[in-house]
C-alpha positions as CSV (number, residue, x, y, z in Angstrom):
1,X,101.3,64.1,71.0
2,X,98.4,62.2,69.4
3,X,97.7,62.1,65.6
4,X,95.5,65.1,65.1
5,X,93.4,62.9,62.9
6,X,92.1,60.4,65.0
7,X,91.7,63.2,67.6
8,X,88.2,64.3,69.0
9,X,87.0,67.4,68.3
10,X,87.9,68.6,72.2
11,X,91.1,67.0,71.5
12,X,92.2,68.6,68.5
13,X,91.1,71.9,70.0
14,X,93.3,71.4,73.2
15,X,96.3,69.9,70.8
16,X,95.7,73.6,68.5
17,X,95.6,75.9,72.0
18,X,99.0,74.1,72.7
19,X,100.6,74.5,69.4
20,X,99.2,78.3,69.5
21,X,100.9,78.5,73.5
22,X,103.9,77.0,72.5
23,X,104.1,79.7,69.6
24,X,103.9,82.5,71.9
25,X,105.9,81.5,74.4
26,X,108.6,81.0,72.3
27,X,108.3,84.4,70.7
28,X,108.5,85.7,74.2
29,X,111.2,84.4,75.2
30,X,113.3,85.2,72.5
31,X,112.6,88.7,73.3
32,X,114.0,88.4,76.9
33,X,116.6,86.1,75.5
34,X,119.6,88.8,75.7
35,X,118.8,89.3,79.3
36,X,118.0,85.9,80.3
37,X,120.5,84.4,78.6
38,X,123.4,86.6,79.4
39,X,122.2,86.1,83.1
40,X,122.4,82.2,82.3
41,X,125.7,81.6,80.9
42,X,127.0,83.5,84.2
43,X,125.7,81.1,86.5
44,X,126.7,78.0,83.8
45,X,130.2,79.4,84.0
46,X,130.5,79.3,87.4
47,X,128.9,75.9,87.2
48,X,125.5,76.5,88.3
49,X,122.4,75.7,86.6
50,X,119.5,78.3,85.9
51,X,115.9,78.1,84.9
52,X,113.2,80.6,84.1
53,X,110.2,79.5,86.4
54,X,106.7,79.6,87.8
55,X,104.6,82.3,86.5
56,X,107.3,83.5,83.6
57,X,107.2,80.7,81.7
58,X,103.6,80.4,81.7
59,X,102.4,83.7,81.1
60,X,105.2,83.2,78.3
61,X,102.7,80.6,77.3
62,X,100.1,82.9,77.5
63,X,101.7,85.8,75.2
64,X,101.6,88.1,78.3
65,X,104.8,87.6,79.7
66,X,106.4,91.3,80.9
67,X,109.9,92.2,82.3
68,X,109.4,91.1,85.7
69,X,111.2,87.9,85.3
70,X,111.3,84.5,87.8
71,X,114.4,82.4,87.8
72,X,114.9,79.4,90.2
73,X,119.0,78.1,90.7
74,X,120.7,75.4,92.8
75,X,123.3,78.1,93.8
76,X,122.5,79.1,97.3
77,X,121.5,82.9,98.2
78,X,124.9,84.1,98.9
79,X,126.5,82.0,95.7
80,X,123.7,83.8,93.6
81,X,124.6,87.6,95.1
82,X,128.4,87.1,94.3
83,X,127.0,86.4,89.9
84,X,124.9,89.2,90.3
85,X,126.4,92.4,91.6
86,X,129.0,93.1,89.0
87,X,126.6,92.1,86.3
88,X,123.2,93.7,87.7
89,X,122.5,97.5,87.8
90,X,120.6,97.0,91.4
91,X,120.9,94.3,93.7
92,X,118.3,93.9,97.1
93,X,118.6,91.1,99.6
94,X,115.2,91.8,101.2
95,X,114.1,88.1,100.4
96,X,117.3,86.6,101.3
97,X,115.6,84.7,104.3
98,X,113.5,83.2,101.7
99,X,116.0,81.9,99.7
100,X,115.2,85.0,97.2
101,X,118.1,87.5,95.4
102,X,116.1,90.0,93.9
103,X,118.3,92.7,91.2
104,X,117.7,95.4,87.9
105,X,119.0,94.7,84.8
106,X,118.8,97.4,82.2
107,X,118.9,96.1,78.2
108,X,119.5,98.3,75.3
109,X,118.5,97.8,72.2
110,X,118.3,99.6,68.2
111,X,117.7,103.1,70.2
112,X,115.6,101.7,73.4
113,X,116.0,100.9,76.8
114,X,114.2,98.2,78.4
115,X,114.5,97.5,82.4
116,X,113.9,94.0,83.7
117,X,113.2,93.0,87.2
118,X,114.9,90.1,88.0
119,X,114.0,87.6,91.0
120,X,116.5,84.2,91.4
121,X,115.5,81.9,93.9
122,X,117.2,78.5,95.2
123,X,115.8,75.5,94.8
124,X,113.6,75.3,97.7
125,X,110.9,73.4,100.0
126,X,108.5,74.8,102.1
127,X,105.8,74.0,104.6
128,X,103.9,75.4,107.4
129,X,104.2,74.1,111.0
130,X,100.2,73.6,112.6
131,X,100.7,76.9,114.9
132,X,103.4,78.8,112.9
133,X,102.4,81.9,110.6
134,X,105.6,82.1,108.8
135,X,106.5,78.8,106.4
136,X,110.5,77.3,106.9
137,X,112.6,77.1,104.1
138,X,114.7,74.2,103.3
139,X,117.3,74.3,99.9
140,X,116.7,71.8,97.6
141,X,119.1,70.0,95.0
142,X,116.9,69.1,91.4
143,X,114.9,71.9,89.8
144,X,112.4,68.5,89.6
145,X,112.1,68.9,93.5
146,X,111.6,72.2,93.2
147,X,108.6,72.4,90.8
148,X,107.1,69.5,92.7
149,X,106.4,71.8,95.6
150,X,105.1,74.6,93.4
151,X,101.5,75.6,93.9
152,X,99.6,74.6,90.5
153,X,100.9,72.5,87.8
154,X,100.3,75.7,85.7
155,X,103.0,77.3,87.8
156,X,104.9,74.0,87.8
157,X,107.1,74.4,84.3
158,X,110.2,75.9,83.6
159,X,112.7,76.7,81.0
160,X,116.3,75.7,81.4
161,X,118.7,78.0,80.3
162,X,120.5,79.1,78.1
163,X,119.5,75.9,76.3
164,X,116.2,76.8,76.3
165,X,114.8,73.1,77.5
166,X,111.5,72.9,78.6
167,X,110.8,71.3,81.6
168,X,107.0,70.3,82.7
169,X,106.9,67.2,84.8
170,X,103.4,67.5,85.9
171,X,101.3,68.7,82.5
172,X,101.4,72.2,82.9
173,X,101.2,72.8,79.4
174,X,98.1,70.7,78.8
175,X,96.4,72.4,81.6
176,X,97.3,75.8,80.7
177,X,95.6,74.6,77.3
178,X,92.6,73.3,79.2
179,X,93.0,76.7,81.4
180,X,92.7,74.3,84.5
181,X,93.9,75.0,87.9
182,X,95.4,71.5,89.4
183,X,97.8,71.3,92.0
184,X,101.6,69.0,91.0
185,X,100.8,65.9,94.1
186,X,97.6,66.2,95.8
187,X,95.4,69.3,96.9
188,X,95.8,68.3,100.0
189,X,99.4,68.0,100.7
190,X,100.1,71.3,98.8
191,X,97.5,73.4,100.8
192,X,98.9,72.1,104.1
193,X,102.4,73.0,102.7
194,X,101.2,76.6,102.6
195,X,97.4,77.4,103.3
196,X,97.9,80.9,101.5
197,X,97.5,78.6,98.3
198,X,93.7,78.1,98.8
199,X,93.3,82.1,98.1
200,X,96.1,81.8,95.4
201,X,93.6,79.4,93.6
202,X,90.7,82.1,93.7
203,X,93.2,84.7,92.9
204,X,94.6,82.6,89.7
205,X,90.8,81.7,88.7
206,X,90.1,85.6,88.7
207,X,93.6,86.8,87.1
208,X,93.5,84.1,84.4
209,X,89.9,83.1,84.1
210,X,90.6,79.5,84.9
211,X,88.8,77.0,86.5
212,X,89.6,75.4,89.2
213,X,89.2,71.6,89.1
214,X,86.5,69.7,91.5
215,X,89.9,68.1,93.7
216,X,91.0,71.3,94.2
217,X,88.0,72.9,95.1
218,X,87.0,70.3,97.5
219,X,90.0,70.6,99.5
220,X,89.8,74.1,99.3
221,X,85.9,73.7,101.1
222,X,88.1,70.9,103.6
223,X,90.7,73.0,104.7
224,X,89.1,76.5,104.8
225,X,90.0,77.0,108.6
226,X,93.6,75.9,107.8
227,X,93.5,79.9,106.1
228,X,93.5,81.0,110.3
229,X,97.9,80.4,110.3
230,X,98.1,82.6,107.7
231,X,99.1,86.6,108.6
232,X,96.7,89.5,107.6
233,X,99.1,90.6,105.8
234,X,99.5,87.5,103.4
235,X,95.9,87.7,103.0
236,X,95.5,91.2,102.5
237,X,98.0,90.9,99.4
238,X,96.3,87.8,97.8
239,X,92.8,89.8,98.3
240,X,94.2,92.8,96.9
241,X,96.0,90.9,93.7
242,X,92.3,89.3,93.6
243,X,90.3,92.4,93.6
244,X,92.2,93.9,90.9
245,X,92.6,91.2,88.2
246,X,90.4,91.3,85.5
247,X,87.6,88.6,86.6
248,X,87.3,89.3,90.4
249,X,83.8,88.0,90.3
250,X,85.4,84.7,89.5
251,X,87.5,84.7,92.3
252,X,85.6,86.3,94.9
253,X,82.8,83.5,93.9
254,X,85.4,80.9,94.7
255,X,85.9,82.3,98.4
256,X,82.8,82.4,99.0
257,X,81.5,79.0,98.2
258,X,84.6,77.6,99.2
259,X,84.0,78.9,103.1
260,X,87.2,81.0,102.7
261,X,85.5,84.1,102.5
262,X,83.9,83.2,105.8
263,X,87.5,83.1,107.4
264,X,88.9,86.1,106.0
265,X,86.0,88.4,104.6
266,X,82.8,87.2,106.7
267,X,81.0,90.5,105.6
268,X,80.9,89.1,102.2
269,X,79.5,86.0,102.8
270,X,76.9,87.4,104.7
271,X,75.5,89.5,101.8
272,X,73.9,86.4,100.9
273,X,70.6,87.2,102.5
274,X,68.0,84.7,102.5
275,X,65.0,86.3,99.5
276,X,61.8,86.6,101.5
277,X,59.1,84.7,99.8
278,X,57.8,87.7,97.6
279,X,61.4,88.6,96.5
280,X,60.9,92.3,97.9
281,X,64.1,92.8,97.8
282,X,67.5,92.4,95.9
283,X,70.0,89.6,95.9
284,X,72.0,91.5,97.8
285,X,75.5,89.4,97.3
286,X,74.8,89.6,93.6
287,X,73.7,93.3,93.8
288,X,77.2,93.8,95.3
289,X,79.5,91.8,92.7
290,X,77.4,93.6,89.7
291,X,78.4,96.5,91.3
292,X,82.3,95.8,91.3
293,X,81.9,95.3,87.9
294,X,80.4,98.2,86.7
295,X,82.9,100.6,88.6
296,X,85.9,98.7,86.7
297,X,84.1,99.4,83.5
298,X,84.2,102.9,84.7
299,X,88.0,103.2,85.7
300,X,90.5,105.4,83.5
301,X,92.1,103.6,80.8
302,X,95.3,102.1,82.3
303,X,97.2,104.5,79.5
304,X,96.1,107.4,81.3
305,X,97.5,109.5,84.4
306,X,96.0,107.7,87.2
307,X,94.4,104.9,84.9
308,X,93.9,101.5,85.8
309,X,92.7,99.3,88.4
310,X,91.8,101.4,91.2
311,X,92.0,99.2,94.5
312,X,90.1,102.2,96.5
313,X,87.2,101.9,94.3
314,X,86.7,98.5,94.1
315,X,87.3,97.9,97.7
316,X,84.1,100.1,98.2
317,X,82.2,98.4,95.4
318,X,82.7,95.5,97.2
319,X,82.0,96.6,100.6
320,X,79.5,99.4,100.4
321,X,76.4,97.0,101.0
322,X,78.1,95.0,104.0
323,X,75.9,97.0,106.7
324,X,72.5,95.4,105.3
325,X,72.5,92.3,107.0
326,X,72.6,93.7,111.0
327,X,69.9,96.5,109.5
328,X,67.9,94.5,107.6
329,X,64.1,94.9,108.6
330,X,60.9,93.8,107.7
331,X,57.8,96.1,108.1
332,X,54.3,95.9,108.8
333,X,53.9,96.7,105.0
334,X,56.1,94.1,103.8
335,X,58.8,96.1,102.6
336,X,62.3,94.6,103.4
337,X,64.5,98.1,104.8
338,X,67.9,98.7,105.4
339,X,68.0,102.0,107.5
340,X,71.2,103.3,107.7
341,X,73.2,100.8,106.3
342,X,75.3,103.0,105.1
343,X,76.5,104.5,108.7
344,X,77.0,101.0,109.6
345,X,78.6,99.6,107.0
346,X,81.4,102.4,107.1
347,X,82.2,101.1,110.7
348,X,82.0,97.6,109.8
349,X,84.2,98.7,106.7
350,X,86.8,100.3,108.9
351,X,87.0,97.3,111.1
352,X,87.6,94.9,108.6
353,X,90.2,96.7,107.1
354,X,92.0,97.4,109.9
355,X,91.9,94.1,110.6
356,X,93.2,93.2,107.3
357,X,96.3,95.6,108.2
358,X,95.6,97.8,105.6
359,X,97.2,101.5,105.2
360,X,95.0,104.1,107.8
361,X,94.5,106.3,104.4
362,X,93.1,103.4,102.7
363,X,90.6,102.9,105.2
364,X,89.9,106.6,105.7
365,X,88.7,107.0,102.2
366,X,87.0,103.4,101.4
367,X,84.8,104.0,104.6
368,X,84.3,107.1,103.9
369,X,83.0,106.1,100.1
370,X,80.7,103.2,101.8
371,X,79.2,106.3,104.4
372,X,78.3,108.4,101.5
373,X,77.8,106.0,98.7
374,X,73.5,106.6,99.9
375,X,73.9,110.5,99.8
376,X,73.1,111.5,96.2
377,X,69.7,110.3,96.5
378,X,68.3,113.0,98.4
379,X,69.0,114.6,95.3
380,X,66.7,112.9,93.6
381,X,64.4,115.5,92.6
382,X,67.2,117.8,91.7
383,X,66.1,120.2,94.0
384,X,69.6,120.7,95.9
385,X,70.5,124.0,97.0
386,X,73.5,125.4,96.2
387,X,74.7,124.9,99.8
388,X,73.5,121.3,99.4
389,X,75.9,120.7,96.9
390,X,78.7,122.3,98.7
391,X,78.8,120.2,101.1
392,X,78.1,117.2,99.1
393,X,81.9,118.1,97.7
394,X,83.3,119.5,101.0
395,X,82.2,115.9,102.9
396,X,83.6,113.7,99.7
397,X,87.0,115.4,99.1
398,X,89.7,113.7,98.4
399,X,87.3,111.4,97.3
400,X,84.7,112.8,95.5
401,X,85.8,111.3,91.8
402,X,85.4,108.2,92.9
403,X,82.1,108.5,94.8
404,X,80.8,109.5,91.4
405,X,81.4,106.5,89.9
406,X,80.4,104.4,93.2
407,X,77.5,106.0,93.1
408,X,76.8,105.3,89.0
409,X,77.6,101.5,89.8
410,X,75.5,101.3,92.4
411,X,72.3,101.0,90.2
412,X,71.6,97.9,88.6
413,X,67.8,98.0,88.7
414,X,66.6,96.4,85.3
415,X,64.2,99.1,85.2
416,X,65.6,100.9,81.9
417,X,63.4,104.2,82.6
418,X,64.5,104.3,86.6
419,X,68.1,103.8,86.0
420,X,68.2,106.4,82.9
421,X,66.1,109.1,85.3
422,X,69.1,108.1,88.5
423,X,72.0,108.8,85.4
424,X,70.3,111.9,84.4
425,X,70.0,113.4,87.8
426,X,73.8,112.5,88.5
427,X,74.7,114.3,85.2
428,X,72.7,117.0,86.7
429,X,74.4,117.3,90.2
430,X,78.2,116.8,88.2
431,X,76.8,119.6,86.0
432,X,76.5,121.6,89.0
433,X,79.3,120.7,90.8
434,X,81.6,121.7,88.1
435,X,79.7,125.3,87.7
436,X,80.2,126.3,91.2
437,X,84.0,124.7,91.1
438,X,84.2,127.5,88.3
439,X,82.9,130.2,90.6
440,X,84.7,128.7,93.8
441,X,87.6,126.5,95.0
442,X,85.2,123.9,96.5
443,X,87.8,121.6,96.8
444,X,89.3,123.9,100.0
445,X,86.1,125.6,101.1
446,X,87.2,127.1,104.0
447,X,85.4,130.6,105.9
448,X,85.8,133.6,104.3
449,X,88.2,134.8,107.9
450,X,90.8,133.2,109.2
451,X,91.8,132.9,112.7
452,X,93.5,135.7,113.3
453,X,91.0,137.4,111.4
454,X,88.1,136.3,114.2
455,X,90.5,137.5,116.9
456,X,91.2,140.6,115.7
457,X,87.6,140.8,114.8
458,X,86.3,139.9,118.4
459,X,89.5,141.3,120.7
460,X,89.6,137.9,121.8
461,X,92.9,135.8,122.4
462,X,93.3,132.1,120.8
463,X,91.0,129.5,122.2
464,X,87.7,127.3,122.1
465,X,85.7,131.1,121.3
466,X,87.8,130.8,118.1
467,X,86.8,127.2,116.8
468,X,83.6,127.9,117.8
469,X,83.7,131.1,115.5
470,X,85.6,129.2,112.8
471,X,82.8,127.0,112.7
472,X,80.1,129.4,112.8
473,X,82.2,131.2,109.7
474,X,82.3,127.3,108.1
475,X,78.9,126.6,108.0
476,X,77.7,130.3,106.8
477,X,80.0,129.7,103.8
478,X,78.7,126.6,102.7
479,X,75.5,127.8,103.2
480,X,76.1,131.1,101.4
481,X,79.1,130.9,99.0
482,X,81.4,133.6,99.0
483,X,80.7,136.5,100.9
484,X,82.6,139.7,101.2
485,X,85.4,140.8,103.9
486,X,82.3,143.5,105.4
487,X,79.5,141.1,104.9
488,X,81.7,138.1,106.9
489,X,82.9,140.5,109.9
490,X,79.2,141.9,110.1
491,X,77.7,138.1,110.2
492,X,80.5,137.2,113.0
493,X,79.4,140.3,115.0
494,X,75.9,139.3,115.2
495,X,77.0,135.7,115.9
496,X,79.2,137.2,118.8
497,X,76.3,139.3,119.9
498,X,73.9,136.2,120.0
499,X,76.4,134.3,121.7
500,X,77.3,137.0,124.3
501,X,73.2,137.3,125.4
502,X,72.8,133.8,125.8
């Protein structure tokens, strides 16, 4: 390393963010070191080498390193699951194919328990074919091989064990200083070894808050259609990973001007509506990504039950404006509208996700968020019945926590007296809400008879007379409350009486 002294000032602040990486990482491993180590001088006895890897060692360098730990061996797969099942408390092959041994290891120590996650993984090459989805594994024989085919140089180091030697052929250390995102040989080669890298760049940018340097991005912009080999469900895991690190405006960005976005989220791209000459209305693409981030600032604290990044929740903050480019208009008055973009972009939600392969209760309750995410503002004037409210909750439910804070983040008008009147009015209707959830179990309104009930009531046997009355019953509860046994059966009567003349 250069003489601090006759450093420039960019120097000498790289050289300290080096020193201060090296500092932490050593500090981190030395408290992994009884599990790593013991792990290690298993494989050296049996004459085998072993090497933390990849993301470990740098977010070792980072001071963030947790007890999921990355190893990479020149044992093969099967060599690897004879070390580890004595030693290991769990062992699981599901990666085998993949050269991957995946096991539990639990460490106790002064009074605690600590559980560490363990993935080994043989020296390996990989690369796509132009028509194949899935990439083909070939062994290697030098850990050196092995970190050349990694995807950043950032991801590129490793730590061989239980020597502790670090090994960074390609500067991995002075870009993680730099907080770079460069690729060990060129973009190009390392992107057609596995397209899936161009979102891991995106993804990294957002996780870490590293920039992505102009080579890589320009390959990324060059090879966008390569993305098309790749299955939905690689994708869908890199956009999720994306979505929930702590920058995904960062990333996101990066799709987007990249072209990616265009190959795997199109609806985003779109948002980016050309402004009409008077700026009547929003930037709607910025609109959305200001919105993302101020439903994150309103997730539970990851230390509490159910805290933490909430993918359902940002997947609507991302996606709740994605019907306004097929209903944007322009009317006689000037005015820019987007009539039910909201019905539209549900549908356009639902198809995406799908697409995406994403779980059918995941896409239940984001398109349902993006369908209602418009509805408080008929309530703008606070004058909501009691039965409005009702069914506000009834038509959220499962769901109806998070359209609250959907439907906070959705205002990011600069207009300081608007957007305090928009929070006062919600605090309103959440006033209310939680007053009649004292009064009644909103969360299961249901009609004040049951089934048999309306039988018994109108000597009728089961059948479409039934939901039909069950409906009725539904509907006179939300728009009534509570009512009692006499008052329900007397209501169904008349209904049954109507019904019968017509």
């Amino acid at each position: 390393m250069p003489n601090a002294k006759s450093d420039s000032p960019q120097t000498q602040s790289a050289n300290e963010q080096l020193s201060a990486a090296q500092r932490r990482g050593v500090s981190e491993l030395l408290r992994v070191s009884p599990v790593a180590d013991e792990l290690a001088r298993r494989f050296e006895a049996a004459g085998f080498q072993l090497a933390l890897v990849g993301g470990s060692v740098r977010d070792a360098l980072l001071g963030r390193l947790g007890n999921d730990l990355d190893f990479t061996t020149d044992a093969r797969p099967e060599q690897v699951l004879r070390l580890v099942r004595p030693w290991a408390d769990a062992v699981w092959d599901v990666g085998i194919a993949f050269g991957t041994v995946g096991c539990k290891k639990q460490v106790r120590e002064e009074g605690t328990e600590q559980d560490f996650l363990l993935e080994i993984t043989t020296y390996r090459a990989e690369s796509y074919d132009r028509d194949s989805r899935k990439p083909e594994v070939a062994y290697g024989d030098s850990i050196e091989a092995d970190l050349a085919r990694r995807d950043f140089t950032v991801n590129a180091m490793a730590v061989a064990l239980p020597g502790k030697t670090f090994i960074d052929p390609h500067g991995g250390l002075e870009d993680l200083a730099r907080r770079e995102l460069r690729t060990p040989g060129t973009p190009e080669e390392s992107f057609s070894d596995d397209p899936l890298r161009m979102m891991r760049a995106a993804r990294f940018a957002a996780q870490l808050d590293f920039a992505v340097v102009e080579d890589v991005f320009r390959a990324m912009r060059e090879m966008a259609d390569r993305i098309s080999i790749v299955s939905a469900e690689r994708v869908r895991d890199e956009l999720n990973k994306l979505i929930l690190s702590p920058h995904p405006r960062k990333g996101l960005r990066l799709l987007v001007d990249s072209g990616l976005a265009e190959r795997v989220l199109p609806e985003l791209s779109a948002l980016r509506l050309e402004r009409d000459e008077h700026h009547r209305h929003k930037d709607v693409y910025e609109h959305t990504l200001t919105v993302l981030e101020q439903a994150m600032d309103l997730e539970a604290p990851a230390g509490e039950p159910g805290g933490g990044p909430d993918l359902t929740l940002r997947l609507a903050a991302l996606l709740h404006d994605i019907g306004k480019p097929r209903t944007r208009r322009f009317e006689k008055d000037g005015r820019v509208s987007f009539h039910h973009h909201e019905v539209v972009g549900a549908k356009m939600t639902k198809k995406r996700m799908t697409a995406l392969k994403y779980s059918g209760e995941l896409v239940k309750d984001v398109s349902r968020l993006v369908e209602l995410h418009l509805r408080f503002h008929g309530y703008g004037t606070g004058e909501w019945t009691d039965s409005a409210v009702r069914r506000y909750v009834r038509d959220a439910g499962p769901v109806l926590d998070r359209l609250h804070k959907l439907t906070r983040s959705d205002c990011t008008t600069r207009n300081k007296r608007r957007a305090n009147a928009l929070s006062r009015a919600y605090d309103g209707l959440e006033e209310r809400i939680a007053r009649l959830k004292e009064q009644e179990e909103l969360d299961a309104i249901r009609p004040d008879l049951n089934g048999n009930d309306i039988m018994e009531v109108l000597e009728v046997p089961p059948g479409p007379v039934v939901g039909a009355a069950y409906q009725f019953l539904l509907e006179l509860r939300l728009e009534r409350g509570p009512m009692e046994r006499e008052d329900a059966v007397e209501a169904l009567r008349q209904w049954w009486a109507a019904r019968e003349r017509d």
